[in-house]
Structure formats: structure tokens, C-alpha cells
Backbone as JSON, one array per atom type, in Angstrom:
{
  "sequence": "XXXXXXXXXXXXXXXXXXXXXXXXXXXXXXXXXXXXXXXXXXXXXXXXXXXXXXXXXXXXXXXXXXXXXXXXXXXXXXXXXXXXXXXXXXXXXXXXXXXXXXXXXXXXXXXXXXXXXXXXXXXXXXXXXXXXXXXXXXXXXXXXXXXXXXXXXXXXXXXXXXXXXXXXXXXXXXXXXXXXXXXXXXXXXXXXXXXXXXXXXXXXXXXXXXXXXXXXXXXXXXXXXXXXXXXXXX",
  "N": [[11.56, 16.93, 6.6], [8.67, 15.6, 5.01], [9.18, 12.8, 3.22], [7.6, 11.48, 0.04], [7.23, 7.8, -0.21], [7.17, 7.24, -3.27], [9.13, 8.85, -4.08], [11.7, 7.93, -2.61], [11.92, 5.7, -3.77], [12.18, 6.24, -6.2], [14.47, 7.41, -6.66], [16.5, 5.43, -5.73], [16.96, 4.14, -7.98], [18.88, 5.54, -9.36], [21.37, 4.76, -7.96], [21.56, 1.91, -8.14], [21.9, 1.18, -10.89], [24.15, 0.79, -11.82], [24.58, -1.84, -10.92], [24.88, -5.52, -10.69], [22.68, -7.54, -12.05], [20.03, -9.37, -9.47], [18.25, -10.85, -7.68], [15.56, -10.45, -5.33], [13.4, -11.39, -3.04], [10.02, -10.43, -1.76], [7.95, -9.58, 0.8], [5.41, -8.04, 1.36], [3.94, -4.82, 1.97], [0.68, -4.06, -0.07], [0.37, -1.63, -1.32], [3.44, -0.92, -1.45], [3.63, -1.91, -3.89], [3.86, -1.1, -7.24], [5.79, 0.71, -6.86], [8.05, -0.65, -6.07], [8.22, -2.87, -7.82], [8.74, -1.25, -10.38], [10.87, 0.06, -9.88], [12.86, -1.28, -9.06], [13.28, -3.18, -11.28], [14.36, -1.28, -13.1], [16.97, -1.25, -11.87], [18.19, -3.4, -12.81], [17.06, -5.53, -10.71], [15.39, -8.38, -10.03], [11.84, -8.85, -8.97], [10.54, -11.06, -6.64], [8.16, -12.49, -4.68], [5.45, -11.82, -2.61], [2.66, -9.3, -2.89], [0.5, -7.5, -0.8], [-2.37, -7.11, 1.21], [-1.2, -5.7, 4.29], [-1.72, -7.15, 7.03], [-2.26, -9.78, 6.26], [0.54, -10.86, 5.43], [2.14, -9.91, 7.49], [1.68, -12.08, 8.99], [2.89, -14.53, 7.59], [5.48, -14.09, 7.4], [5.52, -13.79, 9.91], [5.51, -16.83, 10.14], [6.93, -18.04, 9.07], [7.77, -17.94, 6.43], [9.98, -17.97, 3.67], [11.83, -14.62, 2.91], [13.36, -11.66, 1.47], [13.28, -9.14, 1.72], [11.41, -7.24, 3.92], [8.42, -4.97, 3.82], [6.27, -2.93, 5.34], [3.72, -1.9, 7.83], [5.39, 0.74, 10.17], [4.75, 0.23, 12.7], [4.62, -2.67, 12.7], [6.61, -3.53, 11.31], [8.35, -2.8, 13.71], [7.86, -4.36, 15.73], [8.53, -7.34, 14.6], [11.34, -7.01, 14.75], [11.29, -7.22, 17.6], [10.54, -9.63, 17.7], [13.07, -10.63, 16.47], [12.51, -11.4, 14.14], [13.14, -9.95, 11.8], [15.92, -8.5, 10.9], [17.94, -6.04, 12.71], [17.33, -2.84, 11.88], [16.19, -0.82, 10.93], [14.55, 0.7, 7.7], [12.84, 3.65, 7.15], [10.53, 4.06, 4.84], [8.22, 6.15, 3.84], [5.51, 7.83, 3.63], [2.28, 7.11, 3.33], [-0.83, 8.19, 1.83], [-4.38, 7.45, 2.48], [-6.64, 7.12, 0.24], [-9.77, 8.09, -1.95], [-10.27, 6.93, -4.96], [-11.73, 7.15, -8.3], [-12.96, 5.92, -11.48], [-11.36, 6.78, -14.07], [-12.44, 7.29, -16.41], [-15.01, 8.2, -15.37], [-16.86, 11.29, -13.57], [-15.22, 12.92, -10.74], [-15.95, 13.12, -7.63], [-16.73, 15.2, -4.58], [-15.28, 15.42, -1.99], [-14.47, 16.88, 0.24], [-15.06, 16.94, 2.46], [-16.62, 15.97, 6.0], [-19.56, 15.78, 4.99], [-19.98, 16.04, 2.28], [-17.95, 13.82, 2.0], [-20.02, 11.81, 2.86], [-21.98, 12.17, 1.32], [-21.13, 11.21, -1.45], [-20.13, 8.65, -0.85], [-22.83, 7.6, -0.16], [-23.65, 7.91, -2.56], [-22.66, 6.04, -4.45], [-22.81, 2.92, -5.82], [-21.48, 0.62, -5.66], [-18.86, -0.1, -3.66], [-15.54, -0.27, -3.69], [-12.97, -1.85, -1.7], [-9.52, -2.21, -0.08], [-9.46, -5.55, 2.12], [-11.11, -5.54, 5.16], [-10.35, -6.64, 7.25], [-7.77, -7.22, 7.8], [-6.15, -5.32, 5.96], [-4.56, -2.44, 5.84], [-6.11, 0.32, 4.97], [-8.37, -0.77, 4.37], [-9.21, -1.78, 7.07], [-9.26, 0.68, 8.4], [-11.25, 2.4, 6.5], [-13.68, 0.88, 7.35], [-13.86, 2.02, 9.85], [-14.34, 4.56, 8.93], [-16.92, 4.73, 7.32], [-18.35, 3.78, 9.98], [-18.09, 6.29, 11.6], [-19.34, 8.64, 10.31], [-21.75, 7.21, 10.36], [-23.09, 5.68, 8.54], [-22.43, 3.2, 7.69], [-24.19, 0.62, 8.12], [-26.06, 1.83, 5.83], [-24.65, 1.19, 3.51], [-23.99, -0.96, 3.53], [-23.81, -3.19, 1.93], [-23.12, -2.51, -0.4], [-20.86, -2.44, -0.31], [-17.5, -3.94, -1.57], [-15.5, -6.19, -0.67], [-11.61, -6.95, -0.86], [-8.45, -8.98, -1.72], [-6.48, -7.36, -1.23], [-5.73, -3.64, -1.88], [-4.71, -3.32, -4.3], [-6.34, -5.15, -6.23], [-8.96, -4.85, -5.59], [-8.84, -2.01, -7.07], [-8.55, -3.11, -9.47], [-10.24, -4.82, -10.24], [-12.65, -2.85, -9.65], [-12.03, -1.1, -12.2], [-13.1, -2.58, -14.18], [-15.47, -2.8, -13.21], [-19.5, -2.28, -14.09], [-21.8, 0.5, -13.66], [-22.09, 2.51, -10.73], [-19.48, 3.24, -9.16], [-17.26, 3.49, -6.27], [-13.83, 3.76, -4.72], [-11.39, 3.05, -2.19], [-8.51, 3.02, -0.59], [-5.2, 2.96, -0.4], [-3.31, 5.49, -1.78], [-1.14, 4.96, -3.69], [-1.78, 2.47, -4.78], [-4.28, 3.59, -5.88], [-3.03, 4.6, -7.72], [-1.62, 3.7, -9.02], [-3.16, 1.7, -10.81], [-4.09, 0.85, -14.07], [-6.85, 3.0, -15.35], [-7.55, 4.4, -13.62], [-8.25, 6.83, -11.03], [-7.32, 9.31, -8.72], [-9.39, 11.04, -6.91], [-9.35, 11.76, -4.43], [-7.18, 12.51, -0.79], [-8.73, 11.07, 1.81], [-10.47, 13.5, 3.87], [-10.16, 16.09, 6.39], [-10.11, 15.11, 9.61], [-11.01, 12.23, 8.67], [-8.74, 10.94, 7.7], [-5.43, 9.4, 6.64], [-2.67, 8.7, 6.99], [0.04, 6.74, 6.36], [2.85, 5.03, 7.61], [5.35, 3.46, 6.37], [7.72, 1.23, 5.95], [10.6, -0.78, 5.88], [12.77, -3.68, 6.33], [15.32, -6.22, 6.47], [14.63, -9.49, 6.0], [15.04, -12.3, 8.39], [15.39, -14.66, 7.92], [16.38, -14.4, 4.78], [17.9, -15.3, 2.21], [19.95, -13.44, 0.76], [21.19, -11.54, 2.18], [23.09, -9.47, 1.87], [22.74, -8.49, -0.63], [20.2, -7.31, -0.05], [20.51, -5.71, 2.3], [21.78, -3.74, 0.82], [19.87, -2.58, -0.96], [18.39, -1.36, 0.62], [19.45, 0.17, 1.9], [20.37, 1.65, -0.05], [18.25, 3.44, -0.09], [17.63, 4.45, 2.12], [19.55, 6.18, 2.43], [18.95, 8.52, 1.42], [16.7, 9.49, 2.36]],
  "CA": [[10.62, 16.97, 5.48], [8.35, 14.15, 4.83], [9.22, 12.27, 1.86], [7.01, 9.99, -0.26], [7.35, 6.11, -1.25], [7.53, 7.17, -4.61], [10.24, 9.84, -4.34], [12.47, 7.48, -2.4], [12.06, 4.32, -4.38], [12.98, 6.39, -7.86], [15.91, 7.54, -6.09], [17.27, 3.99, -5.66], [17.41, 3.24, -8.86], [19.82, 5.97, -9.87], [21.85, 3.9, -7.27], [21.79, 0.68, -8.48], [21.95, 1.66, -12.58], [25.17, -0.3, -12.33], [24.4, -3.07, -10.14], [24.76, -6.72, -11.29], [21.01, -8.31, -11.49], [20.2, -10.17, -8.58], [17.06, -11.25, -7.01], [14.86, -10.32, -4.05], [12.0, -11.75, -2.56], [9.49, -9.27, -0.91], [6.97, -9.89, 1.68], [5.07, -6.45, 1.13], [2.3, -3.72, 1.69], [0.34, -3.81, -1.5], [1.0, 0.1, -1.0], [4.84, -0.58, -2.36], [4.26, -2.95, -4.99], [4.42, -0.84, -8.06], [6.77, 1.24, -6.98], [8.87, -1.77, -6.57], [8.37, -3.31, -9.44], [9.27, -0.62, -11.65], [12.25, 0.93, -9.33], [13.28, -2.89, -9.49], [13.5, -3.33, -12.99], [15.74, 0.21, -13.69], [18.15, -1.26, -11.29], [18.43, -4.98, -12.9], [17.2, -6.59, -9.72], [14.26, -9.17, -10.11], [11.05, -9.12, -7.63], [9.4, -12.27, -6.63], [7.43, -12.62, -3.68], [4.1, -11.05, -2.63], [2.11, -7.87, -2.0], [-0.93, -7.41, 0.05], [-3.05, -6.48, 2.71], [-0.42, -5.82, 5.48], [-1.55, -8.18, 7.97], [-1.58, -10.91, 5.58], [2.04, -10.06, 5.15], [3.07, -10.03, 8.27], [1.7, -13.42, 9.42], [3.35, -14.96, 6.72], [6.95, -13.72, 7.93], [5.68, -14.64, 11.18], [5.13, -18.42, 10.14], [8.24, -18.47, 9.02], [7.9, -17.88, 4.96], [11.32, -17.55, 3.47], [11.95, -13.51, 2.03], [14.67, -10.97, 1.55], [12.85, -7.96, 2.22], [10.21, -7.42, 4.52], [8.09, -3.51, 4.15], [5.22, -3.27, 6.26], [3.77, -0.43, 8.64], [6.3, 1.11, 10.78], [5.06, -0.82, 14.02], [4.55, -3.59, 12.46], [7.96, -3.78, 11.54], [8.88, -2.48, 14.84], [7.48, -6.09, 16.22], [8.37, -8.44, 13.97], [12.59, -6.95, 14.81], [11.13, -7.52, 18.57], [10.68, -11.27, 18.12], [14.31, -11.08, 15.61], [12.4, -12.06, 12.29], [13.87, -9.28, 10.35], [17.8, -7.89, 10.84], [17.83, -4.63, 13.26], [17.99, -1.68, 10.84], [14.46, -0.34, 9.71], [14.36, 2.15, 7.05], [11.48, 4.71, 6.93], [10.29, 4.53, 3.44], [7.69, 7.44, 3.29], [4.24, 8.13, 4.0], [1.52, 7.21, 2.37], [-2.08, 8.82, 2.05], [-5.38, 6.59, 2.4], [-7.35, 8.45, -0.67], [-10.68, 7.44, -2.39], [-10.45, 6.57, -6.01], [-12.6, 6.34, -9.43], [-12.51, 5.35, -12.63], [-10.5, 7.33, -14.92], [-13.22, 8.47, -16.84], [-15.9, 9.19, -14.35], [-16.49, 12.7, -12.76], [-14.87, 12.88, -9.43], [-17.35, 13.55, -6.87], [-16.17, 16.05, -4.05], [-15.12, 13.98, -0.97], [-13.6, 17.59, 0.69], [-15.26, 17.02, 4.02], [-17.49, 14.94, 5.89], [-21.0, 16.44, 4.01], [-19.6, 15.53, 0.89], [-17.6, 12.25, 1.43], [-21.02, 11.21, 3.16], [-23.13, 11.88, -0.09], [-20.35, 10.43, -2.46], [-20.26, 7.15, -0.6], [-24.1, 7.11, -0.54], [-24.26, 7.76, -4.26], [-22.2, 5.23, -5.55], [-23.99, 1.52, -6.04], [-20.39, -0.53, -5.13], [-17.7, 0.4, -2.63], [-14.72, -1.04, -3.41], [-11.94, -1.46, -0.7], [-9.16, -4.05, 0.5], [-9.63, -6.57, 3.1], [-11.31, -5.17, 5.95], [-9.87, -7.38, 8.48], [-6.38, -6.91, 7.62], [-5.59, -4.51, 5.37], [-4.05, -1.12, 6.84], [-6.67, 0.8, 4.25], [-10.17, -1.51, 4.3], [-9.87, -1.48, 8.42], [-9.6, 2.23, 8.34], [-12.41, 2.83, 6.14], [-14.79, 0.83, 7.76], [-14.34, 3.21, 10.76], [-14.98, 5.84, 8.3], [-18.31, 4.8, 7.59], [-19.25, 4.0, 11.52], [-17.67, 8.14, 11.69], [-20.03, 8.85, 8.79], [-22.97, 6.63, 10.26], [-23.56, 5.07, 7.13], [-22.15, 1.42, 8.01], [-25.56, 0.03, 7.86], [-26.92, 1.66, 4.73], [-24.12, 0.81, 2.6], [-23.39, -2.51, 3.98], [-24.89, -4.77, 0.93], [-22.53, -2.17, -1.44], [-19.01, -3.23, -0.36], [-16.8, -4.93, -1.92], [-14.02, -6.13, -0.28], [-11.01, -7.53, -2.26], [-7.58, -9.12, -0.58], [-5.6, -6.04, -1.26], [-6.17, -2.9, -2.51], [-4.63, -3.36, -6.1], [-6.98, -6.19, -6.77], [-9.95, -4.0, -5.21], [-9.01, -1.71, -8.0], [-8.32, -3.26, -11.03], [-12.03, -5.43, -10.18], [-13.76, -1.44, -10.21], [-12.29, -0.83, -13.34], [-14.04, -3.48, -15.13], [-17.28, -2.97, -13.08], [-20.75, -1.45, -14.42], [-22.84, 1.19, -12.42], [-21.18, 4.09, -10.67], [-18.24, 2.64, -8.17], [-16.36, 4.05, -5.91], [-12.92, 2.83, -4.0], [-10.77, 3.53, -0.87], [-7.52, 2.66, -0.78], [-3.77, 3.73, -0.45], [-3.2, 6.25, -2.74], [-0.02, 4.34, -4.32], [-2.54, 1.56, -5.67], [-4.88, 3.82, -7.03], [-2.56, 5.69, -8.98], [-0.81, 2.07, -10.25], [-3.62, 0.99, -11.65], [-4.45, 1.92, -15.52], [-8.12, 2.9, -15.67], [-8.55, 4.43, -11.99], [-7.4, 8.1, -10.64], [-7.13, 9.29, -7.08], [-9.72, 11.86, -6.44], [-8.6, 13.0, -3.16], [-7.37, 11.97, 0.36], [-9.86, 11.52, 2.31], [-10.73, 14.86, 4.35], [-9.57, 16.11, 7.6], [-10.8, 14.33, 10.42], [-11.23, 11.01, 8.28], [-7.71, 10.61, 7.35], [-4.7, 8.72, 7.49], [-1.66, 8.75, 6.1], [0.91, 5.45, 7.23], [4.26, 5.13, 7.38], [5.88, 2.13, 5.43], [9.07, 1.04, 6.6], [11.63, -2.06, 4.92], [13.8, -4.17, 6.82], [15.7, -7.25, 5.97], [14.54, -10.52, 6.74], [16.11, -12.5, 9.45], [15.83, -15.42, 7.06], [17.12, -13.69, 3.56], [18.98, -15.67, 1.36], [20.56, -12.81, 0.16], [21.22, -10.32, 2.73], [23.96, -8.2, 1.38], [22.01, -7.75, -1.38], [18.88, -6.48, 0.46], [20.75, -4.37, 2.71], [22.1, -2.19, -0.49], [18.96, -2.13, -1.63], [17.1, -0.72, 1.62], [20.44, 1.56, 2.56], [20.58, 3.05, -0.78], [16.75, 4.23, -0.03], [18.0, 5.44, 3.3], [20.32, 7.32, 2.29], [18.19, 9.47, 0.52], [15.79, 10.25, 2.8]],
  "C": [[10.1, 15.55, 5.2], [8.39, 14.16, 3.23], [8.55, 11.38, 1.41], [7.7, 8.87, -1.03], [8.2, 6.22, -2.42], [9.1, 7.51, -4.64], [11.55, 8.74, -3.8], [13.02, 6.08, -2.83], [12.65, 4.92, -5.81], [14.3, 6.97, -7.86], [17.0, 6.96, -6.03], [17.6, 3.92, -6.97], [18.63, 3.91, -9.54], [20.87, 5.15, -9.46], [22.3, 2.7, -8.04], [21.93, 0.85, -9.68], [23.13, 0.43, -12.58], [25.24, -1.59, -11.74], [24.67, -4.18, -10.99], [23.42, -7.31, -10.8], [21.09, -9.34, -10.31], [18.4, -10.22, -8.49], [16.55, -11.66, -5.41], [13.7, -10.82, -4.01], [11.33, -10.93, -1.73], [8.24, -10.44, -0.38], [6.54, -8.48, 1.89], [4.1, -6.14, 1.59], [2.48, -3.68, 0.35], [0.71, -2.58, -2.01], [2.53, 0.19, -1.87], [5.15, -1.1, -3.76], [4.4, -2.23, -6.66], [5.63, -0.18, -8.33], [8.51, 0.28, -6.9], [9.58, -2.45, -7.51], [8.73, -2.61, -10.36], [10.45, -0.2, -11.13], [13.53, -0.43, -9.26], [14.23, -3.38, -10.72], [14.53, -2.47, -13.61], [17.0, -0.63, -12.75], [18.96, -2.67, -11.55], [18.3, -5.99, -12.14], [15.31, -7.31, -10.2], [13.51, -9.65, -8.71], [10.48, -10.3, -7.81], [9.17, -11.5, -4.75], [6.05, -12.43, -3.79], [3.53, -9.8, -2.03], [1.02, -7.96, -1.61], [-1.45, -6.82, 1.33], [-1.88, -6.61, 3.96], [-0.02, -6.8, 6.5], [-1.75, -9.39, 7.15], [-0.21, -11.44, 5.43], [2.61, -10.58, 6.16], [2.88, -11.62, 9.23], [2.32, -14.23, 8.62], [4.58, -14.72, 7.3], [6.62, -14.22, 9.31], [5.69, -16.08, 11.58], [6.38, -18.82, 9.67], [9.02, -18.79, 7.52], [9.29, -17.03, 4.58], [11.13, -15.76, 2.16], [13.08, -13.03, 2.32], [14.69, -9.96, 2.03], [11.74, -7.8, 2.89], [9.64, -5.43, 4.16], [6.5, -3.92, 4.42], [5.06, -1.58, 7.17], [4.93, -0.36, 9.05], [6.5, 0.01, 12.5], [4.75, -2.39, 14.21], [6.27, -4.42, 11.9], [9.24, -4.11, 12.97], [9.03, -4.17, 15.55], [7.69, -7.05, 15.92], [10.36, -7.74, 14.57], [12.47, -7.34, 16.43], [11.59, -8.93, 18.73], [11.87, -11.51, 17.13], [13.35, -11.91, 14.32], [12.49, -11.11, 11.29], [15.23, -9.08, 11.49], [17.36, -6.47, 11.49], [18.09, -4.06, 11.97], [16.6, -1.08, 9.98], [14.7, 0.88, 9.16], [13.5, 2.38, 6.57], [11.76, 4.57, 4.98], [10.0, 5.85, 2.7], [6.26, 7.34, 3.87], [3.03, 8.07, 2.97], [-0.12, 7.3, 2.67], [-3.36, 7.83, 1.84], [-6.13, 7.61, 1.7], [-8.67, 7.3, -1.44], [-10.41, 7.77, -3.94], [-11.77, 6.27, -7.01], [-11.97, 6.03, -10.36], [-12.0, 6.63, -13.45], [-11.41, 8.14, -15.91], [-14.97, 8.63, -16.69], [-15.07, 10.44, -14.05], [-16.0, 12.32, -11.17], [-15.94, 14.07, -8.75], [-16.29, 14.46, -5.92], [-16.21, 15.31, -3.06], [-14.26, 15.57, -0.21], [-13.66, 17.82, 2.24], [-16.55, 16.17, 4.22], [-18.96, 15.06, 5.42], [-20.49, 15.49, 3.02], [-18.57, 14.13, 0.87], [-18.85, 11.44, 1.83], [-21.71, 11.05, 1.79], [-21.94, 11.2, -1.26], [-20.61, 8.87, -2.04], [-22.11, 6.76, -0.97], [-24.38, 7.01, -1.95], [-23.79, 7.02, -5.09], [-22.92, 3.84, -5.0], [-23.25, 0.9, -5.88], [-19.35, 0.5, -4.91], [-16.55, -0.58, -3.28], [-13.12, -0.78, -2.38], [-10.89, -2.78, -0.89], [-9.78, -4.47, 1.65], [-10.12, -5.5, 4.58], [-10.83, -5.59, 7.37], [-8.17, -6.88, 8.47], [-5.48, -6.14, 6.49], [-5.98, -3.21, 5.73], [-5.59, 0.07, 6.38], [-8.51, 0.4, 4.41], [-10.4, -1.34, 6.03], [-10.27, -0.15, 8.76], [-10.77, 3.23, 8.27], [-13.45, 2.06, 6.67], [-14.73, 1.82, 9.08], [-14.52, 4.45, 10.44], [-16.18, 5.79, 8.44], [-18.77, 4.5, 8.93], [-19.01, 5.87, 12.27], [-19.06, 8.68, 11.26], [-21.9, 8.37, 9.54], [-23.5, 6.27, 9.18], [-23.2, 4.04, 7.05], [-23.32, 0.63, 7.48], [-26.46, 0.2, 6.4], [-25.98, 1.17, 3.64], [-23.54, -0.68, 2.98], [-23.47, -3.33, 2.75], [-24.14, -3.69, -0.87], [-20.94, -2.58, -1.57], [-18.66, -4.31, -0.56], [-15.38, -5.09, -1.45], [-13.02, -7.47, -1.12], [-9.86, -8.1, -0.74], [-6.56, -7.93, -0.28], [-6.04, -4.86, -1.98], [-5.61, -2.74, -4.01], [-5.37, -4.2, -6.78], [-8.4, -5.54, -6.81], [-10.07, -2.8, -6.28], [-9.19, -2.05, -9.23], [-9.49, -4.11, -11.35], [-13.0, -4.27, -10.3], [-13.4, -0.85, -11.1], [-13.29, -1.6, -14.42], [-15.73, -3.27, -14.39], [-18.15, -2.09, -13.66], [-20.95, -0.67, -13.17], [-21.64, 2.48, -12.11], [-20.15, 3.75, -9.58], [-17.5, 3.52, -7.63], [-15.39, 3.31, -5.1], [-12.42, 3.83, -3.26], [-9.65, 2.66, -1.09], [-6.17, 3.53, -0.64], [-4.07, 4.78, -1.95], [-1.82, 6.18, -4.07], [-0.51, 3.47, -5.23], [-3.69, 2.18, -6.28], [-4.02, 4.28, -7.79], [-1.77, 4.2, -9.99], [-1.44, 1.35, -10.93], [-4.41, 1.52, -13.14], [-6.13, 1.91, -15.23], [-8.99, 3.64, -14.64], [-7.28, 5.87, -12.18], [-7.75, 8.03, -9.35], [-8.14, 10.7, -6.91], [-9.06, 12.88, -5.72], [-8.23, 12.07, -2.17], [-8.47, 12.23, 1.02], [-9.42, 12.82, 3.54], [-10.21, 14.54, 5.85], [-10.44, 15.63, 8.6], [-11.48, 13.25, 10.41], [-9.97, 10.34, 7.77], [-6.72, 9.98, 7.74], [-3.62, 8.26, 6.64], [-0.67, 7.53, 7.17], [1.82, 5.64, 6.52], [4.33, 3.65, 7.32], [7.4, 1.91, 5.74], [9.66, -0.63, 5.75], [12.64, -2.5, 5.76], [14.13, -5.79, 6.4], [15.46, -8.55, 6.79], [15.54, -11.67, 7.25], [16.61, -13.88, 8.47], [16.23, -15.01, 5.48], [18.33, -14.56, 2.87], [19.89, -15.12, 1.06], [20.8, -11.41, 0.86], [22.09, -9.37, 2.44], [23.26, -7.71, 0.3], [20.47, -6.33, -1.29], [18.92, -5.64, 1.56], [21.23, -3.76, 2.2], [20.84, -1.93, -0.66], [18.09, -1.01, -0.77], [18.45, 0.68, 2.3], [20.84, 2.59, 1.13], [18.74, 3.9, -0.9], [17.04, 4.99, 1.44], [18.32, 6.35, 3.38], [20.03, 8.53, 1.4], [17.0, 10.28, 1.05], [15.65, 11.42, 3.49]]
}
């Protein structure tokens, strides 16, 4: 059974309830960071680090930036335990859905196939996405719109952000009629924005998120409880 992000991060915290606070450093997909942060907090452990566009992420661990936890795609993980810069032991997080987002109180347009995510994208006046270069979500969707053939007319509407929680919480505050793309973890984490829909079959794309402990980790007993009591749940 596939399990999501969510389900296995609010799981943990029953886990840890009695823990003694400690502190982790993440090197993240933007994709985990609220669920983090709040599954975090129930368990008395304190996040630092950073979340973002994936491949931001993972060059950063590859340069040699000190963390505790690394979560990242699945084969992006896979590669980074290749060259030993996390600790063998990857645990599957969950799966998470690339879905288009509005504002909270706009109408949601119908995005149920490619007809209708074509005329939604055309009808909104700013795209917002993450990072098209390196984030799992913004590369995606631009091969939506070259799918779509609409690359070209909406070119001069996208907005690309460095991650997709920043990409949202910039199209809540905007005028006009906006629409976003993004994980479906960062629209729902941000106040002011809902999740329409995933996008439709044969534009979709759901990624697997995976957590393993970095090879440099200050604190590795700590951050393999944390990633084996999410294991053990899945």
C-alpha cells in the first residue's frame, strides 16, 4: 500500500512524544518541509537547516555542507549513498503528487484532462512554479507545457521561484488571476492557497521522497531514530 509523507511523518511523532529534545539539521525537498516542521515540534526535536528545490539540495550535500538528515528523491538519494555521503539505510518516505494550486478563495478551474488543464493555464495571467532547472516540480511542468504546446504562449507568464513554498506564498499576495504547479505538500502548507487537483493522467507525476542519514551528521544516533521510527511504520 502506498503511503503518504504526511501519514508517515504524523506517525513519528507518536514515537518520539517522550524523546529528550535534540536537534537535527535537514538538507531537504521543499516537498517535506512542513511536514517536518510540525512532526518535529510534537516530538521536542528542533529543525534547522534548509528546504528547497531538490537539486539545490543535493549539490549542497555534495559540496560537502554539514547535515543530519538528508530527504531527497529516491534516486537521488540512491547516488549520493553511491559516492558514501549519506549512511547506507534509505527509508522510503511516501509519495508525493505534482498538483496545480490556487488561491484559497478563487474558483478552481477544471484541470481533469489535457482540454481543460490547456485552457486553465491559458487563462490565468501568472504561472507560478519552483525553479525550473532544479526543482523535481518546475522541471516537470515545463514539459507539461511543451506536452500541452503552449511553452511559447505562456512564456512571458511564468514565474519561477527557488522552491515551491516560496512560489506559493508570492501567488498568494499576487493581483490578477494566478495559477501554480507544485508538489502537492507545499500547496496545502501554505495559508491562503488550496490544491485543486493533480495534474491529469498522462501529465502526471507523483515522486518518491526518501531520508537517509548524512555521512557527515553530528548526531547520528539521533537521526537514525528519527528516520527508523518513520520506517517502521510504513
Amino acid at each position: 500500500m502506498i503511503r503518504a509523507l504526511a501519514m508517515s511523518l504524523v506517525a513519528f511523532a507518536a514515537l518520539s512524544a517522550s524523546a529528550e529534545p535534540s536537534t537535527l539539521k535537514f538538507l531537504s525537498a521543499g516537498a517535506a518541509q512542513a511536514l517536518v516542521r510540525s512532526t518535529a515540534g510534537k516530538a521536542g526535536i528542533t529543525v534547522e537547516g534548509s528546504f528547497g528545490a531538490v537539486g539545490a539540495m543535493k549539490e549542497r550535500v555534495q559540496a560537502g555542507e554539514q547535515s543530519d538528515i538528508v530527504i531527497l528523491r529516491r534516486d537521488q538519494i540512491d547516488d549520493l549513498a553511491a559516492k558514501k555521503l549519506v549512511v547506507p539505510g534509505t527509508v522510503d518516505l511516501g509519495i508525493v503528487p505534482t498538483s496545480i494550486g490556487v488561491r484559497a478563495s478563487d474558483p478552481s478551474p477544471s484541470v481533469t484532462d489535457e482540454a481543460s488543464l490547456r485552457a486553465a493555464l491559458l487563462a490565468a495571467d501568472a504561472i507560478y512554479i519552483p525553479d525550473p532547472a532544479k526543482a523535481t516540480a518546475g522541471i516537470h511542468f515545463m514539459k507539461v507545457l511543451d506536452k500541452l504546446g503552449i511553452r511559447e504562449q505562456v512564456a512571458a507568464r511564468i514565474r519561477p521561484f527557488p522552491d515551491g513554498a516560496t512560489a506559493m506564498h508570492a501567488m498568494v499576495e499576487a493581483s490578477g488571476h494566478p495559477i501554480g504547479c507544485t508538489q502537492a505538500t507545499e500547496i496545502r502548507a501554505t495559508p491562503g492557497m488550496k490544491v485543486v487537483a493533480d495534474l491529469p493522467k498522462g501529465f502526471d507525476l507523483v515522486t518518491v521522497y526518501s531520508g537517509a542519514v548524512s555521512a557527515n551528521a553530528s548526531d547520528r544516533a539521533a537521526a537514525s531514530k528519527f528516520l527508523a521510527g518513520l520506517a517502521d511504520r510504513l
